[in-house]
C-alpha positions as CSV (number, residue, x, y, z in Angstrom):
1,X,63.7,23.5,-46.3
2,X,62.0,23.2,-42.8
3,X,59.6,20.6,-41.3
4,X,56.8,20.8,-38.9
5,X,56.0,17.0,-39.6
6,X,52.2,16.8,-38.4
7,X,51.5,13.0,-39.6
8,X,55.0,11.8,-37.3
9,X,53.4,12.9,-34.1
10,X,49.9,13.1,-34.5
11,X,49.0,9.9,-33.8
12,X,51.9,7.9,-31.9
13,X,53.6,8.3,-29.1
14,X,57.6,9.7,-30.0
15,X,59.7,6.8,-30.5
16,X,57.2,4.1,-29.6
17,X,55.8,1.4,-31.9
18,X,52.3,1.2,-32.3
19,X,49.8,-1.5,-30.0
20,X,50.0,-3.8,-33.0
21,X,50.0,-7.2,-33.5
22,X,53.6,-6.8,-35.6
23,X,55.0,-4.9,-32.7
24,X,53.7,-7.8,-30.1
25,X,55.1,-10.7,-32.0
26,X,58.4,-8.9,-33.2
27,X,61.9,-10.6,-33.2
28,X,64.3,-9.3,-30.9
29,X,65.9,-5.9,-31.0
30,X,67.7,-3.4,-29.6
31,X,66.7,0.3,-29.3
32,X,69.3,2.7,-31.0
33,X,70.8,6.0,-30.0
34,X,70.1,9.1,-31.3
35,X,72.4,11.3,-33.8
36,X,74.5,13.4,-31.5
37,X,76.8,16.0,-32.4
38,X,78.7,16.7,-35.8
39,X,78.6,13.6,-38.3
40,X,80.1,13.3,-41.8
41,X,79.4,10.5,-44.8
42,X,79.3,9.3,-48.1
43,X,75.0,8.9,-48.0
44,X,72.7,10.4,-45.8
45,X,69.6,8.5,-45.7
46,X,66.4,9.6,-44.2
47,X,64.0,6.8,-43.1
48,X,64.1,3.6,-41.8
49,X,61.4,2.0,-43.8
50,X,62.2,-0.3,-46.3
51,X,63.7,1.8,-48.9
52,X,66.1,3.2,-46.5
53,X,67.1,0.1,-45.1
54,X,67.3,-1.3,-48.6
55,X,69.4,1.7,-49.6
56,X,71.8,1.8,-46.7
57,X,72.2,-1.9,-46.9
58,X,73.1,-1.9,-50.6
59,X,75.4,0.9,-50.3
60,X,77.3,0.1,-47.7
61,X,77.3,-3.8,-49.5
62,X,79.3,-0.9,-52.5
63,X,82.0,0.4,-49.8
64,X,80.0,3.9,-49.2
65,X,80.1,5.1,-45.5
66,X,76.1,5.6,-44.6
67,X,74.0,7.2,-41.7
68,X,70.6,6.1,-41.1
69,X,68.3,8.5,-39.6
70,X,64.5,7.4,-38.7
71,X,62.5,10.5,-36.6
72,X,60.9,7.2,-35.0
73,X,62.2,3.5,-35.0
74,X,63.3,1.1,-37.2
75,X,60.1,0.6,-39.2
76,X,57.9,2.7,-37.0
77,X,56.0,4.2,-40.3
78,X,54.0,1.6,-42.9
79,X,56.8,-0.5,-43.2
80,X,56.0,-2.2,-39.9
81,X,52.5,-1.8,-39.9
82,X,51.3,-3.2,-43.5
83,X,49.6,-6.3,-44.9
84,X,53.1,-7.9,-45.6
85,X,51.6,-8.4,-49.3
86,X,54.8,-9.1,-51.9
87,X,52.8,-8.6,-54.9
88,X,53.6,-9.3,-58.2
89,X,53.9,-6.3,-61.1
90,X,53.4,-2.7,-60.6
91,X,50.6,-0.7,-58.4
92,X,48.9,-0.2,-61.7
93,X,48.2,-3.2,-64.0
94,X,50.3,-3.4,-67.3
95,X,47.7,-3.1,-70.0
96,X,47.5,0.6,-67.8
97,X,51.3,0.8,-67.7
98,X,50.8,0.4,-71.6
99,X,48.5,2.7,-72.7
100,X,50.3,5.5,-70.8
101,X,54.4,4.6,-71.2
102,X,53.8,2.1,-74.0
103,X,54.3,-1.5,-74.5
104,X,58.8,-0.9,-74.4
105,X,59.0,0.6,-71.2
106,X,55.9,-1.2,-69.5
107,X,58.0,-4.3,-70.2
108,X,60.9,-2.4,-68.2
109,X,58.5,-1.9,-65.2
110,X,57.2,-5.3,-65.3
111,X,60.5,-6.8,-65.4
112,X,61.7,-4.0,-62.6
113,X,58.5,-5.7,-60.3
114,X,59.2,-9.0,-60.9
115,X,63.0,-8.3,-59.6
116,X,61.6,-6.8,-56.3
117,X,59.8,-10.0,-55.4
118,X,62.8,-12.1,-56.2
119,X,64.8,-9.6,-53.8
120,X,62.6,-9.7,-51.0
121,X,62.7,-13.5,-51.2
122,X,66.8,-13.4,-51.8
123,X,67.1,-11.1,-48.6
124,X,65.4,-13.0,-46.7
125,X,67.3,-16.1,-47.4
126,X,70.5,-14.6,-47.4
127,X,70.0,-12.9,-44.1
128,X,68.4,-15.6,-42.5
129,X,65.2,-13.2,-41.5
130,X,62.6,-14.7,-40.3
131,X,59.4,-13.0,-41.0
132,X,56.9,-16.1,-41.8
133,X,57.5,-15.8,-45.8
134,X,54.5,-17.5,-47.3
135,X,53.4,-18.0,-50.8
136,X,50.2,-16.8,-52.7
137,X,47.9,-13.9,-53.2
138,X,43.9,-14.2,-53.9
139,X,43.0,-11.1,-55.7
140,X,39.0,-11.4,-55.3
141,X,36.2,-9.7,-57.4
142,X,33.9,-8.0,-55.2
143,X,31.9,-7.1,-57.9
144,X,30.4,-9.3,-60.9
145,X,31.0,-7.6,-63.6
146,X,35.1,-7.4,-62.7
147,X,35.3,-11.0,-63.2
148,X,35.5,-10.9,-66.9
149,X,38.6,-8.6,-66.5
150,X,40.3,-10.7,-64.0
151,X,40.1,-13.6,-66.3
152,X,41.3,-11.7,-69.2
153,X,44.3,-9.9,-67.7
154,X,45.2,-13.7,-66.0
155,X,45.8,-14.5,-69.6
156,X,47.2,-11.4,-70.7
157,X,49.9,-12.0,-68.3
158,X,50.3,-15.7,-69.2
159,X,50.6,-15.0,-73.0
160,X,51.6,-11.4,-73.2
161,X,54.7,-11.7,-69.9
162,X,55.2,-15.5,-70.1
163,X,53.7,-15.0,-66.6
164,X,52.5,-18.4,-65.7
165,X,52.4,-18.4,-62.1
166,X,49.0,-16.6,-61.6
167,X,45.7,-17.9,-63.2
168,X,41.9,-17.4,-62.9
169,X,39.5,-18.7,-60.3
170,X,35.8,-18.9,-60.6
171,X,32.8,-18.5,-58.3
172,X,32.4,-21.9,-57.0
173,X,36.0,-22.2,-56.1
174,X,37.1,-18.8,-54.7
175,X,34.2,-19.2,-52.2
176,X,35.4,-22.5,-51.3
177,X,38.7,-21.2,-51.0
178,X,37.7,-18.3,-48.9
179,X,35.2,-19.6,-46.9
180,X,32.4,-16.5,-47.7
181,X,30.0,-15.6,-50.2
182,X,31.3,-12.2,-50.9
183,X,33.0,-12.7,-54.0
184,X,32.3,-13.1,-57.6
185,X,35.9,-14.4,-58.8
186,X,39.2,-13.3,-59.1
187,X,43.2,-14.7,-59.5
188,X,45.5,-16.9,-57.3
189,X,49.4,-15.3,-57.9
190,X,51.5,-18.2,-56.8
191,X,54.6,-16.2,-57.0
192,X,53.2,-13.6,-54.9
193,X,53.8,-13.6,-51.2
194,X,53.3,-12.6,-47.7
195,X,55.0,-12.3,-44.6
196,X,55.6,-10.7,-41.1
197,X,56.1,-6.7,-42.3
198,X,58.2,-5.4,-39.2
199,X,60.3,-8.8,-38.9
200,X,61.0,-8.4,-42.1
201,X,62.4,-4.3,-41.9
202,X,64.3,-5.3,-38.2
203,X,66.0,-7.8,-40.0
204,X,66.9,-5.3,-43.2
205,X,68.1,-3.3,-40.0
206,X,70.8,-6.3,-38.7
207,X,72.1,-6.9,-42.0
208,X,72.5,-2.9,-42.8
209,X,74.1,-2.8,-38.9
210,X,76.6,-5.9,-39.7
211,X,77.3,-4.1,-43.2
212,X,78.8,-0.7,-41.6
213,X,75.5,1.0,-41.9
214,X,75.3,3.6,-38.8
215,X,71.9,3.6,-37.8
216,X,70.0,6.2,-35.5
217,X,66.4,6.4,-34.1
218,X,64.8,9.3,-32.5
219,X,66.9,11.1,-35.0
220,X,64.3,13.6,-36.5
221,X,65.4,15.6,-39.7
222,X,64.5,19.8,-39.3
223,X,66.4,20.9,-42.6
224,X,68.5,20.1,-45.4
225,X,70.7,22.7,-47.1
226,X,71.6,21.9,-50.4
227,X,75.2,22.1,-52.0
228,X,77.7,20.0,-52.9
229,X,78.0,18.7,-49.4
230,X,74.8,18.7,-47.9
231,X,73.5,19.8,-44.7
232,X,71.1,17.6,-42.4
233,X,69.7,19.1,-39.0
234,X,68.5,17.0,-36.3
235,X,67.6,18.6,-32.7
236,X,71.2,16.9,-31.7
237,X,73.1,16.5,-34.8
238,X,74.4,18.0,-38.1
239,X,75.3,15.7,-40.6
240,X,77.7,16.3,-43.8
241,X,76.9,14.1,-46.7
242,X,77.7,14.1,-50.5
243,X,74.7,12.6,-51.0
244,X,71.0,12.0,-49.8
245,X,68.4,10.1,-49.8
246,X,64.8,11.0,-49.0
247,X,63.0,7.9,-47.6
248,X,60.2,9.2,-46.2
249,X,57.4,8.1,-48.6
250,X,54.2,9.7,-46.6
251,X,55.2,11.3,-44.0
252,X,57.6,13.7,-46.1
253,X,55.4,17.1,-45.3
254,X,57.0,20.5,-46.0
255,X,60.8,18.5,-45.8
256,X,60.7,18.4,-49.6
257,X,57.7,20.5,-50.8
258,X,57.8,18.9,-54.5
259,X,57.6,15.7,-53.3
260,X,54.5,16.3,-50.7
261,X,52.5,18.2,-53.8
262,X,52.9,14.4,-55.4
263,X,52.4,12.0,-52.5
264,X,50.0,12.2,-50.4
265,X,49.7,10.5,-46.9
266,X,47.0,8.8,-46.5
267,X,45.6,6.9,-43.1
268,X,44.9,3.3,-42.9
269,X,43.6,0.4,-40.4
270,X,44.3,-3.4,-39.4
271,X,42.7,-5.5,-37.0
272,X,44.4,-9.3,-35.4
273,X,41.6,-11.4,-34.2
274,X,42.6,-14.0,-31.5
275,X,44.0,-16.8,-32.4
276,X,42.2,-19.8,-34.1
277,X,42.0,-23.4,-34.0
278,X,43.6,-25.1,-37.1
279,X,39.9,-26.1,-38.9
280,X,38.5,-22.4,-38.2
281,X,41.6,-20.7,-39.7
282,X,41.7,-23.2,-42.7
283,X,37.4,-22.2,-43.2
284,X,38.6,-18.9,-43.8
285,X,41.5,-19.1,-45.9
286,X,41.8,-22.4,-46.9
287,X,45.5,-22.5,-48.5
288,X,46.6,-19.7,-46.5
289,X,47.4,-17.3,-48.9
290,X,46.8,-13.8,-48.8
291,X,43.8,-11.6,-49.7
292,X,43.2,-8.6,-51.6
293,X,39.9,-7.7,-53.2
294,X,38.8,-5.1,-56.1
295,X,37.1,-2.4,-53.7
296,X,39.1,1.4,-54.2
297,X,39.4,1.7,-51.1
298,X,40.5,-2.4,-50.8
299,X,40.2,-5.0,-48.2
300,X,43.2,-7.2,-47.8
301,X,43.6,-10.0,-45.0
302,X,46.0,-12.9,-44.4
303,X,46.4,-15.3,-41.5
304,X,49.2,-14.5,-39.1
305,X,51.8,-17.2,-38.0
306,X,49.9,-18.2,-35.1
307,X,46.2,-18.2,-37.2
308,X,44.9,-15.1,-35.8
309,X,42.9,-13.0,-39.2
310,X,44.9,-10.1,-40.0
311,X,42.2,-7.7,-41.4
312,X,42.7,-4.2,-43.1
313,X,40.1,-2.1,-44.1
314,X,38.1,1.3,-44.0
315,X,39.0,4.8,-44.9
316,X,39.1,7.8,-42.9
317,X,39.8,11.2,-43.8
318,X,41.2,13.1,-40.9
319,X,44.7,13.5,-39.6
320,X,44.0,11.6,-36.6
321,X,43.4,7.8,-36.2
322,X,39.8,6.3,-35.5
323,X,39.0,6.4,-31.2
324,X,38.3,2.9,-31.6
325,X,40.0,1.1,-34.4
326,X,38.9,-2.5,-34.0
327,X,35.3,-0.8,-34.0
328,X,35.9,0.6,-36.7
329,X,37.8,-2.4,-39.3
330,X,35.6,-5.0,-37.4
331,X,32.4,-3.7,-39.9
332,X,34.3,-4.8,-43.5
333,X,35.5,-7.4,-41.8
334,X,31.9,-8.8,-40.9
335,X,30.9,-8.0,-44.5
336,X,33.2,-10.8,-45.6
337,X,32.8,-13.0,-42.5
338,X,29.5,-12.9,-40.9
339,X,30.4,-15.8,-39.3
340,X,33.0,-14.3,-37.3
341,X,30.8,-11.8,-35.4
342,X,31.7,-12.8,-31.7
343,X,35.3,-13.2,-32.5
344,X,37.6,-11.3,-30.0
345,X,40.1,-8.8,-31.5
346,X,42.9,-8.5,-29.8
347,X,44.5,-5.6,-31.8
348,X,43.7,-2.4,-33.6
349,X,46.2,-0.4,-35.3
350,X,46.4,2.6,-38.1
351,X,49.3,3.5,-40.2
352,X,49.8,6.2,-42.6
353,X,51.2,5.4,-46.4
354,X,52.1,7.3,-49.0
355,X,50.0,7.5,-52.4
356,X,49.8,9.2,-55.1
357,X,47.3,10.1,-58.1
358,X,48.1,7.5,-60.8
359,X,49.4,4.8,-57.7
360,X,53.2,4.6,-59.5
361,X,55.7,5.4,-57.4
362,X,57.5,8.7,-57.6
363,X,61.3,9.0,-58.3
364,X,62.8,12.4,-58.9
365,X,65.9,14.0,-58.0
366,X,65.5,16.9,-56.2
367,X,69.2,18.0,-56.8
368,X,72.6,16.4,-58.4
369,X,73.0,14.6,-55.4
370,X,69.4,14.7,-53.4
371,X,67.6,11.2,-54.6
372,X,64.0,10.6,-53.6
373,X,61.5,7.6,-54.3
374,X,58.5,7.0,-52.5
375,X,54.6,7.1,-52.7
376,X,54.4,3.3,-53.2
377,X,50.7,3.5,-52.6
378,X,50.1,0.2,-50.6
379,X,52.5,-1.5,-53.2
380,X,55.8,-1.1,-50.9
381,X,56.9,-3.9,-49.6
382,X,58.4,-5.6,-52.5
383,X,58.8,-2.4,-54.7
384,X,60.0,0.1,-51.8
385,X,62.6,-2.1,-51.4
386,X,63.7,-2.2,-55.0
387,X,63.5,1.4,-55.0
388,X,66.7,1.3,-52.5
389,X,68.5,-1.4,-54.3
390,X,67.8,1.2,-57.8
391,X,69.3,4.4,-55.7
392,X,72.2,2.8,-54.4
393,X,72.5,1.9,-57.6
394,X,71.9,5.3,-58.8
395,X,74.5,7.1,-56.4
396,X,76.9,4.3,-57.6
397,X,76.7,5.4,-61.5
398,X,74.5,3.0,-62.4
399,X,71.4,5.2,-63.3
400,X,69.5,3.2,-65.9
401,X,66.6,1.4,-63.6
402,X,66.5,4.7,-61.8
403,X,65.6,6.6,-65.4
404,X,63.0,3.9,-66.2
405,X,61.3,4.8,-63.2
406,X,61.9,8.3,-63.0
407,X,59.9,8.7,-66.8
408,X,56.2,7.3,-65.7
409,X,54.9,10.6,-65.5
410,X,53.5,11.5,-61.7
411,X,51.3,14.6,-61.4
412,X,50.9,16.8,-58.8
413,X,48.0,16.4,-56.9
414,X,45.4,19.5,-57.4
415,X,44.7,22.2,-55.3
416,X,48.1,22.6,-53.5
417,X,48.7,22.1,-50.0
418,X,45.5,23.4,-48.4
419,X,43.3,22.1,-51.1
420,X,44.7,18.7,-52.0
421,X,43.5,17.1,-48.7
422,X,39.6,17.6,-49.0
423,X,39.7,17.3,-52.8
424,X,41.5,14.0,-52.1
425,X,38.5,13.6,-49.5
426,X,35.7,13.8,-52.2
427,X,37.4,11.6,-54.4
428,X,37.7,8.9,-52.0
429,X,34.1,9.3,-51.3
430,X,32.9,9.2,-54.8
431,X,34.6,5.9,-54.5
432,X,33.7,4.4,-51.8
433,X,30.2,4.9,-52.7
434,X,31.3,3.3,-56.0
435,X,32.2,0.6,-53.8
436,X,29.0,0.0,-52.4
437,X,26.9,0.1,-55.6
């Protein structure tokens, strides 16, 4: 299997992080050397996004000797540029989850979700990483006639889960709480969270590094030859491993050609305002919680640390990023907040995830000892790094979270490689005009 590995270099510079706010306000860390030479392990994990760092970290936490190998940095790809959204449940809701797995296993996924908030939240503590962990996500109904729905599944959840920490909020009091006009109504998830993406992934990376974990950036993977050992190829390294892992979520390409024909990268764009005074920050988001809203192609916006809006929003459907991002974002943003029209951004910044068609994340292997999750769909941050917890797992013999997972179907996406990309295109226009309507 060979890689060309267009959405790596097409719209960063190698081995740099981004012009974002996460890289500008990142804890302390060192850069890391490259693979070099001939290397042998236990696990071979490529990616240093979440679910390889999860992964390494819980491996090496079992006694196995791990390499790392990111083609970038530590958390170069969406792991460091995200929302930092820890939401509750799955990327699809569970009265979804149950009409197409059934009520058993939906059960098994919500209970699987619920476990990758509480080990987002345990990692944090027990690692001492600080990444401005706060509670609470608004999920707001841009539309009026989703605000029936929203106060059903609240109470589908409540009675159906035993989920009490989310409930419904009304008109009147989700435009107090947000400060705009915009919405109809929606739910407050107390047991949801949010926090500082790439401070969370460098500090996944120190407590991989202090467990034995050997770590290397700049470490690009070319090919991987399967067998019982397998093969890795790097521009400076060969690596011998029993097993791998295939981290790569969206930028994957022709690495693993069955996993690209299921997840699909896909472009997407935050702006960080300047910093604002305590009483403008608190008009926007009065108990600083974090924002998502109903659109397909979704808005989602928290306030930063230092009360600076964190804004994502707007699609694009090329390979390469937007000339001018904050341009670009600032338009959704000022269909939320008018009032914010001569604010100063201070960053723009795009990032490429991984999705695919029914928004479940896909976990297949693609040989005895050749693991793979990924396509998280915007949904990663908790569940991405559950998925490494459930491989480690996996590799270790203990297969049973990894086969609940494994069995939500995932389809490939139509059309094949040259096809898949514009047809993707229309759909994403048929809903953003959706959207709008």
């Amino acid at each position: 299997m060979s890689f060309s590995g267009s959405f790596l270099h097409s719209n960063d510079q190698q081995g740099c992080y981004p012009l974002s706010y996460y890289a500008a306000s990142a804890n302390a860390h060192s850069s890391l050397p490259a693979a070099k030479g001939d290397l042998s392990c236990d696990v071979c994990v490529i990616g240093a996004g979440y679910m390889g760092l999860s992964s390494a970290l819980h491996l090496a936490q079992k006694g196995y000797d791990v390499v790392l190998l990111d083609a970038h940095r530590v958390g170069w790809g969406a792991s460091g540029r995200n929302g930092g959204q820890v939401g509750s449940g799955q990327r699809m809701e569970q009265d979804d989850l149950e009409k197409l797995v059934g009520h058993e296993h939906a059960r098994r996924l919500w209970n699987l979700a619920e476990a990758s908030k509480a080990l987002v939240k345990s990692l944090i503590a027990d690692h001492g990483i600080a990444c401005d962990l706060k509670p609470g996500i608004l999920h707001a109904d841009h539309k009026k006639s989703y605000v029936a729905h929203s106060k059903a599944y609240a109470q589908k959840l409540q009675d159906d889960y035993g989920y009490d920490a989310i409930r419904f909020v009304g008109r009147d009091e989700i435009c107090t709480m947000l400060g705009s006009e915009a919405y109809y109504g929606g739910t407050i998830d107390w047991d949801a969270a949010h926090l500082h993406p790439l401070n969370f992934a460098l500090g996944l990376s120190l407590a991989a590094q202090k467990a034995g974990v050997r770590l290397f950036e700049n470490s690009q993977v070319l090919d991987i030859q399967k067998g019982a050992k397998v093969g890795i190829t790097t521009d400076e390294a060969q690596i011998t491993a029993s097993h791998v892992i295939m981290a790569c979520n969206g930028y994957i390409e022709k690495l693993a050609p069955k996993i690209a024909a299921r997840v699909m990268p896909m472009n997407n764009y935050i702006i960080a305002t300047e910093p604002l005074s305590k009483a403008d920050a608190k008009a926007l988001i009065r108990d600083d919680v974090a924002v998502a809203d109903s659109k397909f192609v979704i808005n989602y916006f928290r306030l930063s640390n230092d009360r600076r809006l964190l804004f994502g929003g707007g699609e694009s459907y090329s390979f390469k990023f937007p000339s001018d991002i904050k341009s670009f974002v600032r338009k959704p943003m000022l269909d939320i907040y008018p009032q914010l029209k001569d604010i100063k951004l201070d960053y723009g910044w795009g990032g490429t995830l991984g999705i695919t068609l029914n928004r479940m994340p896909y976990f297949c292997k693609l040989d005895e000892n050749i693991f793979n999750a990924s396509g998280f769909s915007g949904h990663g941050v908790a569940m991405a790094t559950l998925a490494g917890n459930i491989l480690a797992d996996a590799i270790d013999g203990q297969a049973s979270r990894f086969d609940v997972m494994e069995k939500v179907p995932t389809h490939i996406f139509p059309g094949g490689r040259h096809l898949r990309w514009p047809l993707m295109v229309l759909g994403m226009l048929y809903y953003s005009l959706r959207d709008r309507l």
